[in-house]
N, C-alpha and C positions, 0 to 999 in steps of 0.2 A: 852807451856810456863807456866813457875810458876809465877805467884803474889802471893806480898807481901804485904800486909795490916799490918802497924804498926802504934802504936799510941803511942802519951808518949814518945816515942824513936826518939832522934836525928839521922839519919844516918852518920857516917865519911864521905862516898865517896859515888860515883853513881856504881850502879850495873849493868847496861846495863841491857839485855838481857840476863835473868835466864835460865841456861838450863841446863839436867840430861842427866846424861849417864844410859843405859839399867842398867848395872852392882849396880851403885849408888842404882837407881829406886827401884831396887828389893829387896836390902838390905834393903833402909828404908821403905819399904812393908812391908819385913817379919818381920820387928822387930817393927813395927808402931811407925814408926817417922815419925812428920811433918817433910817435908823439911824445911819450912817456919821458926819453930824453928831454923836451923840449917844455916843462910841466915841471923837471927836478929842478930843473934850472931855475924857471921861475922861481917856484915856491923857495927855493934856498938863498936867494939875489942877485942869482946873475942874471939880470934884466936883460941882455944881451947890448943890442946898439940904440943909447937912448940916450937924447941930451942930460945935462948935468940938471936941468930942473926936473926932470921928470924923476931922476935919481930920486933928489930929495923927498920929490912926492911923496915915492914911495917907500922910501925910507920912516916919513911921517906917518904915511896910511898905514905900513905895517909896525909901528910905536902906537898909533893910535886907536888904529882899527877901523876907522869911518873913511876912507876915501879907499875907491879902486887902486889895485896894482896894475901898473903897465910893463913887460916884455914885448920886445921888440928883435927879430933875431934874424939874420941875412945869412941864405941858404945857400951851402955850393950846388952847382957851378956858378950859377950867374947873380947870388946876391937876391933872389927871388925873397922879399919879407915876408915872414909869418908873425903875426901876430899873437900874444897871450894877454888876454885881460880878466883878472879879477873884480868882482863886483865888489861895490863898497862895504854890502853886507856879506859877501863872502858867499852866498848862496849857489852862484856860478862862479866859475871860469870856460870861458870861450878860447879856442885856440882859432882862429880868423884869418886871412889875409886882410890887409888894409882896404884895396875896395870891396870889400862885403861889409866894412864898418858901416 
């Protein structure tokens, strides 16, 4: 399990229970990203690169509380995606690559 230590920063919504997939993990090894980075961001709105509807989405899941949040964030070098998704009840967040969806 990851913790998150943040300070300063208001969170939007509850994270549940942070967890990585193998695939994720090893990406942000090899390229040395904190997860934790990538988890603030989330949780505070910077969705990273995500169309303008998924914005609203989750502008409305986090006003409303019932629909998953979507991050979406493209890695240097080469733009590799990682994935962050909040569950609708908040229970989890997954940090992912897209083919592990």
């Amino acid at each position: 399990m990851l913790t998150v230590v943040m300070t300063n920063i208001e969170p939007l919504f509850e994270l549940g229970e942070v967890v990585m997939t193998r695939g994720a993990q090893n990406t942000l090894v090899e390229l040395n990203i904190d997860p934790a980075v990538l988890i603030t961001r989330h949780v505070t709105g910077d969705w990273g690169n995500i169309p303008p509807e998924d914005q609203k989405s989750n502008k409305n899941a986090v006003k409303n509380g019932d629909d998953r949040v979507f991050s979406a964030y493209p890695l240097p070098p080469d733009n590799t995606k990682v994935w962050v998704i909040t569950e609708w009840d908040r229970s989890y967040t997954t940090i992912l690559l897209p083919e592990e969806y």
